[in-house]
C-alpha positions in Angstrom: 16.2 44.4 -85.4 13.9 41.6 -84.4 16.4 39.6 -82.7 18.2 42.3 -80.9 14.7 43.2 -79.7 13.9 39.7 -78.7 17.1 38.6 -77.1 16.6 41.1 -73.5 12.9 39.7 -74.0 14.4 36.3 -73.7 16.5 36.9 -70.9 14.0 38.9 -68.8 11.4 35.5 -69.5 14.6 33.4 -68.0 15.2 35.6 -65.3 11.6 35.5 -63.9 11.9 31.4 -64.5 15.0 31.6 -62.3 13.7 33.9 -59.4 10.3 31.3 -59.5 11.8 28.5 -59.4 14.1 29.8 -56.6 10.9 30.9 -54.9 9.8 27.4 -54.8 11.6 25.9 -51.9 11.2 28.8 -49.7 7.4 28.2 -50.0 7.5 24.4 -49.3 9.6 25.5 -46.5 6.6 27.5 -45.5 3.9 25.4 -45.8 6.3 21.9 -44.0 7.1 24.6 -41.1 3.1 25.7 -40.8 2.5 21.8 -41.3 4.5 20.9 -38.3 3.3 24.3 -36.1 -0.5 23.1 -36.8 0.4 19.1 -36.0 2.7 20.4 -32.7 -0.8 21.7 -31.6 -3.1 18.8 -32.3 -0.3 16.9 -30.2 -0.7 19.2 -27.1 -4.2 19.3 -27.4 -4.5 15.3 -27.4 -2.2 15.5 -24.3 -4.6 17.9 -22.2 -6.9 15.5 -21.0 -4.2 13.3 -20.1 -2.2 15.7 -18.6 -4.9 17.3 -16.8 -5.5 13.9 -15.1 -2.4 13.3 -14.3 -1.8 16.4 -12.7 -5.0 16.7 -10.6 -5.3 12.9 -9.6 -1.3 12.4 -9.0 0.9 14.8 -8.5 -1.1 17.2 -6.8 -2.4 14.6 -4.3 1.1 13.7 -4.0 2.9 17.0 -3.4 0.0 17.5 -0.5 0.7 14.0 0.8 4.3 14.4 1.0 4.1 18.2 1.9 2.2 16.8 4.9 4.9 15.1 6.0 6.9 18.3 7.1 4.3 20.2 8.6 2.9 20.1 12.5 -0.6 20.1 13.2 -0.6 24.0 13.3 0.8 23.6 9.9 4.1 24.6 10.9 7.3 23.5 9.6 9.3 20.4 11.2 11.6 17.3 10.7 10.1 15.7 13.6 7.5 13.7 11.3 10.4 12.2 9.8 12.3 11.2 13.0 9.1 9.1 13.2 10.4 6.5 10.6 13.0 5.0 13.4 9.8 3.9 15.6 9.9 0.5 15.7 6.3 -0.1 14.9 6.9 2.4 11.5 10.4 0.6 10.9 8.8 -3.0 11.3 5.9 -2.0 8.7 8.6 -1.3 6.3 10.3 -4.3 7.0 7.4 -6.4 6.6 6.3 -4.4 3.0 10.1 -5.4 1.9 9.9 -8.7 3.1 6.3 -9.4 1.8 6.9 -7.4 -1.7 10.8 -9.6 -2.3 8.9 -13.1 -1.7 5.8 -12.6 -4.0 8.5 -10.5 -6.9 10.9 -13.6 -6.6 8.0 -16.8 -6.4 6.0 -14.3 -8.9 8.9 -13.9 -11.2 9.9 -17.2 -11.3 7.0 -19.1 -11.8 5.8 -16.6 -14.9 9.3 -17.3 -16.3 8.1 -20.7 -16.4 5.2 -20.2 -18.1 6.6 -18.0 -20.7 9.1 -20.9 -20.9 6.1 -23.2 -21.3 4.8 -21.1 -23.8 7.5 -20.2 -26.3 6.9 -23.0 -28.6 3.1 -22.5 -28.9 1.9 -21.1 -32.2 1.6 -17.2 -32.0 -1.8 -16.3 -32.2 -3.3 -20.1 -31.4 -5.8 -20.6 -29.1 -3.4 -21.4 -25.9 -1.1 -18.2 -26.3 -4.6 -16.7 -27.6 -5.7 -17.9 -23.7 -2.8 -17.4 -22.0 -2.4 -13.9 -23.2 -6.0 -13.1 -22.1 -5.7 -14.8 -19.0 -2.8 -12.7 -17.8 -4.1 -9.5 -19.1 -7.0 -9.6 -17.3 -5.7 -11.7 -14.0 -2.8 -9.1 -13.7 -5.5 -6.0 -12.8 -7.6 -7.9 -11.0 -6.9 -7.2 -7.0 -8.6 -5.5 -4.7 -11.5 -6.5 -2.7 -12.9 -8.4 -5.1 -9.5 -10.6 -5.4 -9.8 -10.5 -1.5 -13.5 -11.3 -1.8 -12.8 -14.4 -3.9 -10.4 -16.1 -1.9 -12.2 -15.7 1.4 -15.0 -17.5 -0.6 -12.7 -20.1 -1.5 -10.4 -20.9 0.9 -11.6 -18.8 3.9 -12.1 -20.3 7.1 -15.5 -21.4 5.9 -14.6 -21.4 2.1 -15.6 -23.8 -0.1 -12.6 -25.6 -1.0 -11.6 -25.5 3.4 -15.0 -26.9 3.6 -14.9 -29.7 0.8 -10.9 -30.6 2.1 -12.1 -30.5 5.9 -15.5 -32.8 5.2 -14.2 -34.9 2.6 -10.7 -35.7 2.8 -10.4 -34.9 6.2 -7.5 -32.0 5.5 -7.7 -28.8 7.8 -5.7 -26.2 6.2 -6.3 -24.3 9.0 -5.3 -26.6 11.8 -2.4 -24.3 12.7 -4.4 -20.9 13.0 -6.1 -19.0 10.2 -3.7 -18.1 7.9 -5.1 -16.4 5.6 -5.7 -13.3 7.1 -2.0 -12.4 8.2 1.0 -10.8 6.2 2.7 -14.5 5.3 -1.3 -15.3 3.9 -1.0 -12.4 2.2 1.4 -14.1 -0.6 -1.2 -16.5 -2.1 -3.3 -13.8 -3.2 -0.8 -11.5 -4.4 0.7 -14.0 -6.6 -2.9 -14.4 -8.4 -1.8 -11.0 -9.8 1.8 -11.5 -9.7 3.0 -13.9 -11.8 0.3 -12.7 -14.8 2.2 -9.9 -14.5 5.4 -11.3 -14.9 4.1 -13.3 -18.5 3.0 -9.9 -19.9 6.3 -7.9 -19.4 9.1 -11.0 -19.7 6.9 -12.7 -22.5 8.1 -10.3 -25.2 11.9 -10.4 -24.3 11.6 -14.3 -24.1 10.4 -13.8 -28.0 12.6 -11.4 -29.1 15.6 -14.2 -29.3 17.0 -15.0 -32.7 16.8 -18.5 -33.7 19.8 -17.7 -35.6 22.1 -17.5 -32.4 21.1 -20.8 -31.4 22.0 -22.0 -35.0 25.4 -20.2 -34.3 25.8 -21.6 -31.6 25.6 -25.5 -32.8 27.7 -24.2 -35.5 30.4 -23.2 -33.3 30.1 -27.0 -31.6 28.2 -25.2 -28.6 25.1 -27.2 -26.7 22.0 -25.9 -25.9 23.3 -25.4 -22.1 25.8 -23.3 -23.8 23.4 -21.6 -26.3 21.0 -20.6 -22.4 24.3 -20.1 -20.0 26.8 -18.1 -22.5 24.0 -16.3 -24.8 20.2 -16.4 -24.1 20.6 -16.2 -20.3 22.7 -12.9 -20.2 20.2 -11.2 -23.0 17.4 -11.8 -21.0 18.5 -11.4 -17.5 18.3 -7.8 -17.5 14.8 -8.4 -18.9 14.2 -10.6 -16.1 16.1 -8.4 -13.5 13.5 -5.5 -15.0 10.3 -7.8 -14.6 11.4 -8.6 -11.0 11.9 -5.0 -9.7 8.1 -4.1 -11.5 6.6 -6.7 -9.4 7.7 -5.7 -6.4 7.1 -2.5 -7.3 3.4 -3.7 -7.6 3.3 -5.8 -4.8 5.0 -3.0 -2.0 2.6 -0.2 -3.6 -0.7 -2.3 -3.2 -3.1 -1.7 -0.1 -6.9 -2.9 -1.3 -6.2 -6.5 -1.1 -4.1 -6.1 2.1 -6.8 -4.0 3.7 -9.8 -6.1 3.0 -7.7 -9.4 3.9 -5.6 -8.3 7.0 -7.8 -6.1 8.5 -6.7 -4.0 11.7 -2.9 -5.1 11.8 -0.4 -3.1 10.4 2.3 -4.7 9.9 3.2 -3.5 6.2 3.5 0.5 5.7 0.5 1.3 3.9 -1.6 0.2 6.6 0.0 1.3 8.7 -0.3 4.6 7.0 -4.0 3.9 7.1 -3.9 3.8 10.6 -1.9 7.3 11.2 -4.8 9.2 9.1 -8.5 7.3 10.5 -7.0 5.9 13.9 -9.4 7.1 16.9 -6.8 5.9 19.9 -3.8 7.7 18.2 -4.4 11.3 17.7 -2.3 13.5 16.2 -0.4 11.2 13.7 -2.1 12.1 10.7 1.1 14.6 9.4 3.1 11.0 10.4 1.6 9.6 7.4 3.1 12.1 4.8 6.4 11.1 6.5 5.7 7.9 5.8 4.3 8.5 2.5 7.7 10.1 1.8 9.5 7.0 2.3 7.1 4.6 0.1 7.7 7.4 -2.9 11.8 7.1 -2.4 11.7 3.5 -2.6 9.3 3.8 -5.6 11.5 6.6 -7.5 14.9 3.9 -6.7 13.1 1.1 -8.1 11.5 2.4 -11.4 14.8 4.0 -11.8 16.3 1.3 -11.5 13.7 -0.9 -13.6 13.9 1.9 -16.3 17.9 1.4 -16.4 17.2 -2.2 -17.1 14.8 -1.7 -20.1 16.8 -0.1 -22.1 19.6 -1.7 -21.7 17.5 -4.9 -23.1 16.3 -3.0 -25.6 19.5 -3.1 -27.2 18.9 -6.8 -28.0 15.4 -6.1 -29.2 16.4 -3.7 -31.9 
């Protein structure tokens, strides 16, 4: 009698094990989902003040900027803003941003692939990669008027260095006009920012070769022209390609340094811009700007496409 009694007791005890322990995942379920819900919020949260920044200090300036560029000044709608872009003054500022931004990207590029050459074989984390790597950071955000600033002090018309050359050695750098203070003078100082720029972002692809294809390559009976024409140079020229589109993306967007240096000409686009929107002998262009503003962001949107494109087919190689 005891054990028939105990037997459904048994199997009513088993049961309850059975539903619990099938109750168990559901609830870890629970609590993972609820885990993820709470850490999807922190993660907006964390994004607000950078999204809020980036909406009121970027695209909202730009939407107005561009926006401008189809409106009259009664604030009616119009393409004739953007027939403006064939005036030869516009079209030659364009010409000269191109021109100006392909010659500091390609001497910029160059010369920090030198460098980065220079340094490959320097102990990571020694004091001259410790220096270089310092160096560049801070050399690739300085511009500006203070970059504009320091080489009028240097090699201005009265700048020290002019002065010590002129008195000294009897070398005028200037014998031929001033220079510095045109579009061509304009490449000295935006190589001080260029090619620090170009060690930062070609640095890490120059690192990320294996030694081990350069051992595969002996092994095969290759050189080391072979090992850089048939392996290392076609991993890292998209890296390179990349590098070279980002600094003249930096150098065609820049104005400070042009400003401060160049002064009243206009003879690259975002001066020229400057001049549609504070000009007192031209009235009326200000809504030109916006057109022209228009044209800077399409030939920023092609290139960072472009650059973007380029990254991640090099990170392939990086995986």
């Amino acid at each position: 009698m005891t054990e028939t009694i105990a037997a459904p007791a048994a199997d009513a005890a088993a049961g309850v094990t059975s539903r619990d322990s099938r109750r168990q995942p559901s609830s870890a379920g629970t609590s993972r989902s609820k885990r993820r819900r709470r850490g999807g919020v922190a993660a907006v949260l964390g994004l607000t003040p950078f999204a809020f920044y980036v909406v009121v200090f970027l695209a909202v300036p730009t939407l107005v900027a561009v926006g401008s560029g189809f409106v009259d000044g009664e604030g009616r709608f119009t393409w004739s803003n953007l027939s403006g872009l064939a005036e030869p003054a516009i079209a030659g500022s364009f010409f000269g941003a191109f021109w100006l931004s392909a010659v500091t990207a390609i001497v910029g590029a160059v010369a920090g692939a030198a460098l980065c050459f220079a340094m490959l074989h320097s102990r990571p984390g020694g004091t001259t990669r410790s220096l270089v790597d310092s160096a560049s950071s801070v050399l690739a955000q300085f511009g500006g008027v203070m970059l504009a600033f320091a080489f009028i002090a240097t090699i201005g018309a009265q700048g020290l260095v002019t002065v010590l050359l002129r008195n000294t050695f009897h070398i005028n750098i200037y014998a031929n006009g001033v220079w510095l203070y045109t579009v061509p003078g304009l490449i000295l100082p935006y190589l001080y920012f260029q090619i620090p720029l170009m060690v930062i972002t070609f640095l890490p692809a120059l690192e990320g070769l294996r030694p081990q294809w350069l051992e595969a390559t002996a092994t095969l009976g290759g050189t080391r022209w072979t090992y850089w024409t048939r392996v290392g140079g076609p991993i890292l020229l998209p890296s390179f390609l990349g590098s070279l589109l980002l600094l003249f993306a930096n150098a065609f967007s820049s104005y400070a340094t042009a400003a401060a240096l160049v002064g009243q000409a206009n003879n690259i686009v975002s001066l020229q811009i400057r001049q549609a929107l504070i000009s007192e002998t031209v009235l009326g262009r200000a809504n030109l700007a916006g057109a022209m503003a228009l044209g800077m962001l399409v030939v920023m949107v092609v290139v960072m496409l472009a650059y973007s494109a380029l990254v991640r087919r090099t990170a392939r190689w990086q995986r």
